[in-house]
C-alpha positions in Angstrom: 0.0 0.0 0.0 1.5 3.8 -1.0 0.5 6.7 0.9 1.1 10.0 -0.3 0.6 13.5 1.4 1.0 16.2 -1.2 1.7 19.7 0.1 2.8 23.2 -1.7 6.4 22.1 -2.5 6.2 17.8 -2.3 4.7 14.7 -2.5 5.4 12.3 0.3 5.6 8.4 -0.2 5.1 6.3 2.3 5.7 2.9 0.2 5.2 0.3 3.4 8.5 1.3 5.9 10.0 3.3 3.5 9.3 7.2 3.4 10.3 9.8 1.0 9.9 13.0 -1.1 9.6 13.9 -4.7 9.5 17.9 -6.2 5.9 18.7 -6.9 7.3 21.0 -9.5 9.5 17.8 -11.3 7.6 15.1 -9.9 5.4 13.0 -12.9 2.5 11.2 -10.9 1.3 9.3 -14.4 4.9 7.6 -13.6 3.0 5.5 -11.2 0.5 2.7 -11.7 -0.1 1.4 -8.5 -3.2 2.2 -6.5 -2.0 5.1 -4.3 -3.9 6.7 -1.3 -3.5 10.0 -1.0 -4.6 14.1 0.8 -3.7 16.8 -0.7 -3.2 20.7 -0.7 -2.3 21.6 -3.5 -4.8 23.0 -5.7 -2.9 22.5 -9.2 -1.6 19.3 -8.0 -5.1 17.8 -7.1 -7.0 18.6 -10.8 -4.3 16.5 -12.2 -4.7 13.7 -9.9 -8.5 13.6 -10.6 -8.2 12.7 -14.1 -6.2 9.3 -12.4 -7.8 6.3 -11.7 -5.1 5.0 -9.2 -4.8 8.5 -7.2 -7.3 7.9 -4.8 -8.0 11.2 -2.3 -8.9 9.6 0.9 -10.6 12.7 2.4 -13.8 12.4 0.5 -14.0 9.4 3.4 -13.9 12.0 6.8 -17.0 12.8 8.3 -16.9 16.5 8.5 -19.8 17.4 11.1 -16.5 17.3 13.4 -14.1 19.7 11.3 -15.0 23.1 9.7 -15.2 23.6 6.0 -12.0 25.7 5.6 -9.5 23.3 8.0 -6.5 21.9 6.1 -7.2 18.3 5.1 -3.4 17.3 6.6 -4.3 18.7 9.9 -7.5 16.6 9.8 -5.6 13.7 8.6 -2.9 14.4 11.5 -6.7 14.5 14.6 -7.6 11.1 12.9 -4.4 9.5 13.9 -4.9 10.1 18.2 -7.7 9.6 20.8 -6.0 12.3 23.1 -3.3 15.2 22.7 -2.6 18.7 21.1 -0.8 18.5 18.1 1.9 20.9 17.2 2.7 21.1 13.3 5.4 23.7 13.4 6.0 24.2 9.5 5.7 27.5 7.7 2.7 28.1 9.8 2.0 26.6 13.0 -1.3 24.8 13.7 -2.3 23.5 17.3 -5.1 20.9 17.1 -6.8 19.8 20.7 -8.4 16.3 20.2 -10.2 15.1 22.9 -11.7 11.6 23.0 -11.1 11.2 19.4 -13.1 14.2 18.4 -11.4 17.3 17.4 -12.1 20.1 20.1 -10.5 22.9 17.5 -7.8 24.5 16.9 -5.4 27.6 16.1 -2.7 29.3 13.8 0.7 30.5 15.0 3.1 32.3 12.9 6.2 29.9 11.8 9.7 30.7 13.4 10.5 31.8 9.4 7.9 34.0 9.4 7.6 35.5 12.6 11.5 36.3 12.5 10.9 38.4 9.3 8.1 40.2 11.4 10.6 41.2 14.2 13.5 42.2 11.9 10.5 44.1 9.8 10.4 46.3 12.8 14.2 46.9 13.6 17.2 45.4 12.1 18.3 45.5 16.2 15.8 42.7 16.3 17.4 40.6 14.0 17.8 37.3 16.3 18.0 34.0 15.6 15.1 32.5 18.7 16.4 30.8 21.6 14.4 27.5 22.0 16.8 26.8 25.0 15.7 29.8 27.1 14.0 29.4 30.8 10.3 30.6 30.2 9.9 31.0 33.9 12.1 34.0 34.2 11.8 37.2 32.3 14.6 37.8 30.1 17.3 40.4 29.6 18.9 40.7 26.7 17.3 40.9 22.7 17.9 38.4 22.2 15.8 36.4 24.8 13.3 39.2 24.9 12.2 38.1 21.1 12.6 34.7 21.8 10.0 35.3 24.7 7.5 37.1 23.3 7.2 34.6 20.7 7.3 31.1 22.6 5.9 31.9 26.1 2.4 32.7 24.6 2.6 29.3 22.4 3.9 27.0 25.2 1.7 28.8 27.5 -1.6 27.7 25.6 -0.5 24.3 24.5 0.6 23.3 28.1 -3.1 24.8 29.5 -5.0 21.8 27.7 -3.0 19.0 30.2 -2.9 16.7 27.3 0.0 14.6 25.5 1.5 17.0 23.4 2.5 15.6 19.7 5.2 17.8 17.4 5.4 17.4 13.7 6.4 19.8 10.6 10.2 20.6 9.8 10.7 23.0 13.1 9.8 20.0 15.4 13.4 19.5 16.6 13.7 22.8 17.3 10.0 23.4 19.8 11.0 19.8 21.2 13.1 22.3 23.3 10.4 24.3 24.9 8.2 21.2 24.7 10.5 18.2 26.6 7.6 15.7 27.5 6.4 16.1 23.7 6.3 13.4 21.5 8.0 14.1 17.8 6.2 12.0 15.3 6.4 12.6 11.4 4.0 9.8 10.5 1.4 11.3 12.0 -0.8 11.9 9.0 0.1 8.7 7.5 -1.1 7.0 10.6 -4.7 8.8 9.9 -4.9 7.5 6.4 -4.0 4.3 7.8 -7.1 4.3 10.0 -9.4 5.6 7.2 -8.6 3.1 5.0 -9.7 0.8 7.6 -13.0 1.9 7.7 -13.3 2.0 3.8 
């Protein structure tokens, strides 16, 4: 069985134990015939994948009475695959999920680290910092550099801890909020692990 999550810049493969990524901008999807499961994103990606007979999008198979219209079908994908926890995707964005005996509770959007850095050296280039994952949020810094760092993490961590629920990271910045986030659990395969337990029920 392949799995494939499709975002704005790849495909991901999961072909049984073995995951990888392929350009969506080089990437031929024709080049495969097997039947592959897939969600996806991306909008230019997706009308080319529904002229394919072995492309099949698994979210026309979630019951949405438990999501809103305009939620990101990987975030949905990533709820489906625990009974219990906030999920942390820190990509680009950052989107916190609360699920709560399997039902998804809702959720919110945080800027990315990328993104939010551009936003502080928007305002001053004397705010041009790298963030300090490693810094104590119990005590109020006093230097820049922490004072950024601060303002940008305490709020997050502040939230996510306030739901006292296993706290799951994903998304490329995961090593780095595994810092302010020690008991967390990292887990890439989260959203495969969703598809899995759709396809079950299909």
């Amino acid at each position: 069985m392949i799995l494939c999550d499709i975002g704005n810049t790849s495909y991901h493969f999961l072909d049984k134990d073995r995951s990888y990524k392929e350009d969506v901008n080089l990437f031929n999807p024709n080049s495969i015939t097997k039947k592959i499961y897939y969600i996806c994103v991306n909008h230019k990606v997706k009308l080319v994948l529904d002229k394919l007979d072995n492309w099949i999008d698994l979210s026309e198979n979630i019951d949405m009475k438990n999501y809103y219209d305009s939620i990101g079908v990987d975030r949905i994908f990533a709820c489906e695959a625990i009974k219990n926890g906030v999920i942390v995707d820190a990509g680009s964005a950052i989107t916190v999920d609360v699920v709560k005996d399997g039902i998804f509770d809702g959720g919110f959007i945080y800027p990315g680290k990328k993104a939010m850095s551009e936003c502080y050296k928007g305002i001053s280039s004397a705010l041009d910092y790298e963030f300090n994952f490693s810094l104590d949020l119990k005590k109020l810094p006093k230097n820049s550099q922490d004072s950024i760092s601060y303002g940008y993490l305490k709020n997050l961590h502040t939230e996510v801890e306030s739901y006292n629920l296993p706290i799951y990271l994903t998304g490329g910045d995961s090593c780095e909020f595994i810092k302010i986030f020690p008991n967390a659990t990292i887990d890439e395969m989260l959203i495969f692990k969703g598809m899995k337990k759709i396809i079950e029920t299909i």
